[in-house]
N, C-alpha and C positions, 0 to 999 in steps of 0.2 A: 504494500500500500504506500502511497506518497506521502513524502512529509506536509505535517498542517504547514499551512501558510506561501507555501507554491502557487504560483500563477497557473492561472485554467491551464493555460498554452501548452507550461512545461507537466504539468500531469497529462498533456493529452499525450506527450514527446513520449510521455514515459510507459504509457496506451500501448504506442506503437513498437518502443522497445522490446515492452515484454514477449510480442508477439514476432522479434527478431523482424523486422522490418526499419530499411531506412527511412528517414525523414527529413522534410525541409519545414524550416520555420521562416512564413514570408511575414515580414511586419514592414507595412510603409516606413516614412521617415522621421525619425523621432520617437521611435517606438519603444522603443531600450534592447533592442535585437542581443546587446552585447550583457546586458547583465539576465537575460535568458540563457544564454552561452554559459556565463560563470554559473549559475543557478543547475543547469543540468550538469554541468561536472562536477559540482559538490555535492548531487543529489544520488549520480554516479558513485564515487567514493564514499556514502555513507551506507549505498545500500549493498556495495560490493567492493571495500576497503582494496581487495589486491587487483582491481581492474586496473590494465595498462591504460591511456587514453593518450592519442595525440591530437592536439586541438593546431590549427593550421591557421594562422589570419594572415591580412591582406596588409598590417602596417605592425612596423618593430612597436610603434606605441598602444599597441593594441595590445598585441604580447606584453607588452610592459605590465600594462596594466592588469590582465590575468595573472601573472605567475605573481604581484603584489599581492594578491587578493587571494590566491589559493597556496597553499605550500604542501607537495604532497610529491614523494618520490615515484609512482607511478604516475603523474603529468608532465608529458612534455609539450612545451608548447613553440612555436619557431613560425617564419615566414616558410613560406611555399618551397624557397629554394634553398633553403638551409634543411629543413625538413627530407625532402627528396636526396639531396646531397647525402644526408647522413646515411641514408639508407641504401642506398647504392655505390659507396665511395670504398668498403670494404672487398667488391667484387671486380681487384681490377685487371683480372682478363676480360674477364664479358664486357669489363664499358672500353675497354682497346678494342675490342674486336669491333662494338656496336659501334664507337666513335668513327672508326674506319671507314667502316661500310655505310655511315651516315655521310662523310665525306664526300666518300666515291659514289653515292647514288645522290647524292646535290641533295640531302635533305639537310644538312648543313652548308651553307653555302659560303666557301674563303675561297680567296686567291692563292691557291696553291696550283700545282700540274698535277693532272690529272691522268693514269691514276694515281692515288698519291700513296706515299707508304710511311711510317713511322713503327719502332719496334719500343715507342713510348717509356724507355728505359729507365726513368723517372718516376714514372706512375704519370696516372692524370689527376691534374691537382686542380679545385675549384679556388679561382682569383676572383680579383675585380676587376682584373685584363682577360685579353681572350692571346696565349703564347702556343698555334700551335704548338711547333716546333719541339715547347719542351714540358708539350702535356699539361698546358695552362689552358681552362678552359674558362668561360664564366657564365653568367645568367643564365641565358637564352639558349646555351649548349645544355645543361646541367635538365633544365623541362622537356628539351627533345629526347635526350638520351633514355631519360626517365620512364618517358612514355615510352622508348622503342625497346626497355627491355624487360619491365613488365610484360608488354605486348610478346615479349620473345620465350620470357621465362617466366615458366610455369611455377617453379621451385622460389623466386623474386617473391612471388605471386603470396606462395605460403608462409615462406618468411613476415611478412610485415604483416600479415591476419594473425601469425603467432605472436609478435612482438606488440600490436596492439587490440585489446579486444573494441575501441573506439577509437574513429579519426572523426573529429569534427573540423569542418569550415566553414571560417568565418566571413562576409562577404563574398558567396559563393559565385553572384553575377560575374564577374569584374575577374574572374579566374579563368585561364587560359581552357579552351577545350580539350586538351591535353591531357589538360588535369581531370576533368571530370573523366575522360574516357578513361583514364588509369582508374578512378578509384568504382567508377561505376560500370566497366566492361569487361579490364583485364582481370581484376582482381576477383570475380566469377570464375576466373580457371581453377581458383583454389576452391576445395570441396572444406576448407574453416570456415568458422561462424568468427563473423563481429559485424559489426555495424556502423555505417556510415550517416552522421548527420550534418544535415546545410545549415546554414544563418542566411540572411539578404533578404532582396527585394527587385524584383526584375526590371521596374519601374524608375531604376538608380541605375541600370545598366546604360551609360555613357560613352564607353569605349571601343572602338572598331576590335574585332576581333575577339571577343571574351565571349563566354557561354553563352550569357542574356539569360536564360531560363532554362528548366529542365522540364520542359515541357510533355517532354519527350519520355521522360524517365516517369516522370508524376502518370501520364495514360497509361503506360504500361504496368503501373503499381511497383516499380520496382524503387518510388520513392516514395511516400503518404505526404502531402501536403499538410500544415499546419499552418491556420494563420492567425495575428495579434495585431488586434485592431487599435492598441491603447493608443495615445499620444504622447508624449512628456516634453516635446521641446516647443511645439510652435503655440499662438496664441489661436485662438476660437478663430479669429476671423483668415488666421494661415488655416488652419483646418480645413475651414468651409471652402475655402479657392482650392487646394488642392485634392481635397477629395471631387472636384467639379474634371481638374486633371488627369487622372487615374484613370488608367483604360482598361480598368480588372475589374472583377468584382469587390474588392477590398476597399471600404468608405471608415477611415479612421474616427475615433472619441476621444474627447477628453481622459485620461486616465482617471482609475479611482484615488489613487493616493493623493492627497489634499498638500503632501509637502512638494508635488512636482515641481523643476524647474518652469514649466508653464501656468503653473498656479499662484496665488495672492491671496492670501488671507482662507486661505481654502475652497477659493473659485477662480474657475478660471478664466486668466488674462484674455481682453476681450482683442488687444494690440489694433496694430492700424495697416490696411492697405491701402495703396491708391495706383490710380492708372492716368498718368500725364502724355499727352499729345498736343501737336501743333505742326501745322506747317516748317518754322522753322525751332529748333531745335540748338541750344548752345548747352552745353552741359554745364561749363567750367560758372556760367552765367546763372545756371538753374540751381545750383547746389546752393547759393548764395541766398535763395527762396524760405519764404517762411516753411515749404514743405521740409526740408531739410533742418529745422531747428533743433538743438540737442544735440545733431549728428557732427560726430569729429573724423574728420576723413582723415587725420593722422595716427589714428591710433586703428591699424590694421587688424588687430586683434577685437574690433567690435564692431568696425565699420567697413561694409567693402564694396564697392563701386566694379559691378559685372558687364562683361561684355564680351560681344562673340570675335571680333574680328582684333586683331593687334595695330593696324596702321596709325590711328590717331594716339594709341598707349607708347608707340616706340617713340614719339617726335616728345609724349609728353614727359616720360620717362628718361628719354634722351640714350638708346639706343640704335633710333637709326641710320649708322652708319654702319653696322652687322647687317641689321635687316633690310637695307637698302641693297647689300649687294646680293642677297638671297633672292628680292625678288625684282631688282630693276636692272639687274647687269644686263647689257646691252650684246655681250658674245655671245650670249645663248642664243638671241633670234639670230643673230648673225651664223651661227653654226647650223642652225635650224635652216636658214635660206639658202644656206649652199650645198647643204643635204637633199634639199628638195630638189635645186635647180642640177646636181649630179642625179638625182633619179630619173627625173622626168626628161635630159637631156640624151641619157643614153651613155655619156663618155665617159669613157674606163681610163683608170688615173691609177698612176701606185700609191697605194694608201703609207708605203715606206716611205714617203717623202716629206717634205715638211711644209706647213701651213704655206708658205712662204711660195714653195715653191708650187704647190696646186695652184695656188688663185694667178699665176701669172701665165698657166697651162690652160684655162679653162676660157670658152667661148662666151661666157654668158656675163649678158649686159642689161642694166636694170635703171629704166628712166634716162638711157643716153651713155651711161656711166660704170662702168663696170662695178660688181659688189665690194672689192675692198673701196673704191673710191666714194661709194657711196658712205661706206662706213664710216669712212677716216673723215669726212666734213662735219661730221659732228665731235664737237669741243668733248676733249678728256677720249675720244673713244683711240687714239694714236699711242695713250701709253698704254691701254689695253692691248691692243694689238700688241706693239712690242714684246707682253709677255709670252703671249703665244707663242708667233710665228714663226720660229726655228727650230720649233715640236712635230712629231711625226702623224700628220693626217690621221693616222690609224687611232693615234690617243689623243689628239683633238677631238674626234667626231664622238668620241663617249662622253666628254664632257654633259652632264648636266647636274641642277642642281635647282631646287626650290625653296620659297619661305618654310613648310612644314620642316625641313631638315632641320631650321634653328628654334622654329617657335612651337615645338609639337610639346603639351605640359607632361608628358613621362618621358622621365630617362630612365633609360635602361641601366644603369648603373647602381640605380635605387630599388633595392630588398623590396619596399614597397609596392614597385608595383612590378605584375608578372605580365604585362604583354608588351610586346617587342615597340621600342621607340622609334620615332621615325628620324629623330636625330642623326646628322651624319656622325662618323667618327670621330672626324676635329670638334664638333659642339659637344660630344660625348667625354671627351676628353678636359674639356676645359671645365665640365661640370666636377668633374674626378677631382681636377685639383679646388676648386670650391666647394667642393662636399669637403675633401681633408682640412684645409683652412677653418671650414667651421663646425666639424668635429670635435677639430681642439682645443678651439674658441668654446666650445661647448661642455671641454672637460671630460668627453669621452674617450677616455686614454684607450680602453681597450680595443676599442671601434677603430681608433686613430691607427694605433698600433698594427691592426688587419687590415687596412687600406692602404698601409704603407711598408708592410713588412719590417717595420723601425721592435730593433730591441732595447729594452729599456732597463739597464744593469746597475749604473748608478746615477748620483744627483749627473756628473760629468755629461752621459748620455743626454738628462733631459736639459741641460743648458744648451747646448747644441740643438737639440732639436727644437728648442724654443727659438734659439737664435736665427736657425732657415726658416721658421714658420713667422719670425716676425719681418724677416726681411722679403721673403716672398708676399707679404702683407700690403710689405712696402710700395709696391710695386706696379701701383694703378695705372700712374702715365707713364708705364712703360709700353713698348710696343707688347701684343698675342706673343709672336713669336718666340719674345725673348723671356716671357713669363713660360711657356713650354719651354725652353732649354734650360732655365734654370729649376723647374721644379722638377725634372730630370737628373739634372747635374747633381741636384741636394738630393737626389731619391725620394723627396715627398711625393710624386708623382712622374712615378718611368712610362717613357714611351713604348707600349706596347704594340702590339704586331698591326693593332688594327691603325693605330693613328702612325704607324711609319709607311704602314701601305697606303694610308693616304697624303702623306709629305713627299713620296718618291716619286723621281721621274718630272719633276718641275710640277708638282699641281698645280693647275690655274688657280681654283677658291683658295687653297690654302696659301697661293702668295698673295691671295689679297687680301685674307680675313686677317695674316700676320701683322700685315701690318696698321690695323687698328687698334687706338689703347685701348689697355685692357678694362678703363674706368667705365667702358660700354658693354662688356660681357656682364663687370659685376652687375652695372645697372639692370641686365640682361637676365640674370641670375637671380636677383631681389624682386623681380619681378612675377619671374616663372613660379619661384618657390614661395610666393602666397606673401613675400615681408612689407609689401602695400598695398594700401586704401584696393586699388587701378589690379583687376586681377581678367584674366578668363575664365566665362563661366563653368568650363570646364573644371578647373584646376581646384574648386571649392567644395568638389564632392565631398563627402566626409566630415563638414566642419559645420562652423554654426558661428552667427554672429548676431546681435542687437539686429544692425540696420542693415538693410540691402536693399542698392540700389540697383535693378537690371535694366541696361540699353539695349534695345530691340533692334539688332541691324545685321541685317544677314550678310551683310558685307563681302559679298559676291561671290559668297560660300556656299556651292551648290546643295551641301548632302545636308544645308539646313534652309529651312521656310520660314519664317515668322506671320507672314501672310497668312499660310495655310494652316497656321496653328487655329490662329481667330478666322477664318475662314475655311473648314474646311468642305464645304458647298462650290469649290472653284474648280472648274473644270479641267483643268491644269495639274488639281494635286496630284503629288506622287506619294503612295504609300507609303514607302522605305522612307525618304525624307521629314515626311509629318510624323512616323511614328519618335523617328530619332529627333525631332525638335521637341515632342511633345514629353520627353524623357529628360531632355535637358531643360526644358523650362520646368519642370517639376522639380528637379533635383537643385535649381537654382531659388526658387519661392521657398522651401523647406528648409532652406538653409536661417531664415529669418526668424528670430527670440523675439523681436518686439515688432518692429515695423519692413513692411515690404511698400518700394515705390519700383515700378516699374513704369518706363518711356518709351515712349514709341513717336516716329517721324513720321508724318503723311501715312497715317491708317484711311484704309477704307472706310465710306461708311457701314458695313455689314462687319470690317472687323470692330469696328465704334460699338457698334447693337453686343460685339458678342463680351465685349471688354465690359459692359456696361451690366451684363449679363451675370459674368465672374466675381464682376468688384461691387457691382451695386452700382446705381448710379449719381449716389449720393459722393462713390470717390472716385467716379472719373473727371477729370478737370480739362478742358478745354485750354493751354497755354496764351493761344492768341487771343483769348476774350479776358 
């Protein structure tokens, strides 16, 4: 029987245990998904003390936070890739062999020759580099490999249903599908009993590439759905808007505990939304409004000004001279026009030649003018060229590169989060050394210590190592490049296989990203990493604040609509697109303790009727009257 004073929810968890069956527990947002989590592993260990259990979450602070709260020698609790690691890092013929053959059938994909061979005489060691060479592997190797030998071995399979009679995870949306097929397809090859439970909410799923739901698993019954309709974070009037959001059957309440964060005096907070529109639109001008009163946009830990698109955040923030050349560099169309004008011409050229030497062999003339002269009339575009042109056509024409490379909000570098960033290398790289920088700044010596491989013997050691971390500190208006060679030099941060593969051979980006100061990544970095007002709506999942401001601008972002959120009667909608707006606009209103304002530019009137619909029309405001 349950212990008195358990939530419905987690007696129902405990319903489905008994009866050896997995479960998911969906609770919208603000729900207290995570102290259901803690609540059935302590409900676990009281009723069966020697149960092994591994609980899996989506963030180290989450982990934190559990293993504060529980202390018990059969829990372990780890991110996804430490987790997996552990368990497969003892086997290491089967992950050389599987490593290999993931190589050579491109399910891993590096610039090696192919086939490739290594007799990994090292072992393979999980970094936060990726070294083939010498069996350093990291993140994104460590989940593939996972899956592919699970998927391989049967006896994998039985090992970790013996070592744990429970895996729980946590934020289950937001988990790579890899994962779920590990724990919910391979791990059926073993004939042991344990039991797999979720936490999440599909409704929060944000991310390209992650599960989204287990849809698929719930019709089959080979998961029992549970769901927890409480609320604890948002006020009545966040409630009523996003239960209006929610494209499930699941309509959240007030919780019953009178002490909730969303309660006052033992009712609950009634908070405030509003919906502003106009024609014209100044933010910097509208913040200054009595709607905004109370609200301190300096203090990012309560206040946070959302928006989908970065251009007007990088001029404001003063980063765009990065993200200037991510997305206005001018040799991309240029390589893109002579790409075309070589296909559709016909003429066969040696791609072993160099920039220089194609365009003075090729027939084609554009407006009178042949393409480089076309090029070269425009101001600054001659010292570009220069860098090129005495590079070999053949590594010329792969040139490409986009804004997501720098401004995509996961890095791959961060435990936190498990699906693949879309970051290039060099951005990946610079993040590495500002993650160590404020590691240490943070006092996590141990963290510090395994990002840097630094041993710490005596006080000798840590002066030293204070003294490169304060000088690399130092180092703002330096140029990128000379901040990578020196956080190299000091070993704070070595250049690893993937960021030398991308410095060799003359890169174009990376001799132009070098030579910007570095005072534009930090800015770049404070940005990404949520430490002001000025954020992506993206990048807020997870969190909570007093006020939230969201700018409605689809900012010529195709796979989002803001239209066809408040319209979706428009002929035009696209499914895939409205469902993924309607996901991020929920997870962005939810984020709000007190007040939510949302802005929108030149709405329609049908999206006017639906805004008026959600918010009442008592808080939509007209700007221009």
């Amino acid at each position: 029987m349950a212990t008195t004073g358990l939530e419905k929810e987690v007696i129902n968890i405990f319903k489905e245990i008994d009866k050896g069956n997995n479960f998911l527990l969906s609770g919208g947002a603000g729900s207290g998904k995570t102290y259901s989590l803690i609540s059935v592993i302590n409900e676990i260990l009281l009723r069966s003390p020697n149960s092994r259990i591994a609980c899996i979450t989506y963030t180290n602070a989450a982990a934190t936070e559990i293993r504060n709260r529980i202390t018990s020698e059969n829990l372990v609790v780890s991110t996804i890739h430490d987790f997996l690691w552990g368990n497969i890092s003892s086997f290491q013929t089967s992950l050389k062999e599987t490593l290999l053959e993931a190589i050579n059938e491109e399910i891993i994909k590096l610039s090696v020759v192919l086939p490739y061979s290594n007799d990994f005489s090292e072992g393979i060691k999980y970094k936060e580099h990726l070294r083939i060479e010498n069996g350093e592997i990291s993140h994104d190797e460590v989940i593939i490999l996972a899956k592919l030998m699970y998927q391989k071995y049967k006896k994998l399979c039985d090992i970790l249903k013996d070592k744990f009679n429970y895996i729980l995870v946590d934020e289950y949306q937001d988990t790579s599908p890899y994962v779920i097929e590990l724990l919910l397809d391979h791990l059926n090859k073993s004939d042991k009993k344990n039991i797999i439970g979720f936490f999440g909410d599909s409704m929060q799923s944000i991310y390209d590439n992650s599960v989204c739901n287990l849809d698929e698993y719930i019709s089959s019954n080979k998961v029992i759905e549970i769901t927890k309709k409480h609320n604890r974070r948002n006020p009545q009037s966040v409630i009523n808007l996003s239960n209006l959001l929610r494209r499930d059957s699941l309509k959240q309440e007030p919780s019953n505990d009178k002490t909730a964060p969303n309660m006052k005096d033992g009712i609950i907070k009634l908070g405030s939304i509003k919906y502003l529109y106009g024609s014209e639109v100044e933010l910097s001008e509208l913040k200054s409004k009595s709607f905004f009163s109370n609200w301190d946009f300096s203090d990012s830990k309560k206040c946070k000004d959302l928006r989908l698109t970065h251009n007007l955040i990088s001029k404001e923030v003063e980063f765009s001279d990065l993200t200037d050349i991510y997305d206005k560099d001018p040799i991309l169309k240029f390589i893109k026009d002579l790409k075309k004008h070589l296909k559709e011409s016909g003429e066969v050229h040696d791609e072993n030649k160099t920039l220089k030497n194609i365009l003075e062999s090729i027939n084609g003339r554009k407006k009178g003018k042949t393409y480089l002269e076309n090029f070269l009339e425009k101001e600054g575009n001659q010292e570009l060229y220069d860098e090129i042109k005495d590079n070999l056509f053949s590594e010329i024409r792969k040139i490409y590169f986009d804004k997501d490379n720098i401004l995509s909000d996961k890095k791959e570098s961060d435990e936190e989060i498990t699906i693949p960033s879309k970051r290039d290398k060099l951005i990946k790289h610079l993040f590495k050394i500002n993650d160590i920088i404020t590691t240490y700044k943070n006092n996590d010596i141990n963290e510090f210590i395994k990002k840097t491989s630094f041993k710490i013997k005596n006080n000798s050691d840590k002066k030293n190592i204070q003294k490169k971390v304060d000088l690399l500190n130092s180092m703002s208006e330096n140029l990128i490049s000379e901040v990578i060679e020196y956080a190299d030099k000091s070993g704070l941060c070595i250049k690893d296989d993937n960021i030398k593969d991308f410095i060799k051979n003359k890169n174009y980006l990376y001799n132009r990203v070098s030579k910007v100061k570095y005072q534009q990544f930090i800015n770049l970095y404070n940005y990404l990493e949520g430490n002001i007002a000025l954020s992506t709506q993206h990048k807020v999942k997870g969190s909570e604040f007093d006020n939230v401001l969201i700018f409605l601008d689809n900012g010529k972002w195709s796979k989002y609509n803001f239209e066809y959120l408040f319209d979706c009667t428009n002929p035009n909608v696209r499914k895939t697109v409205l469902e993924r707006t309607n996901k991020l606009f929920y997870v962005c209103c939810t984020r709000a303790k007190e007040n939510l304002v949302v802005v929108q530019k030149n709405p329609t009137g049908k999206m006017i009727e639906t805004a008026k619909e959600w918010f009442g029309k008592e808080n939509c405001h007209n700007l221009g009257t």
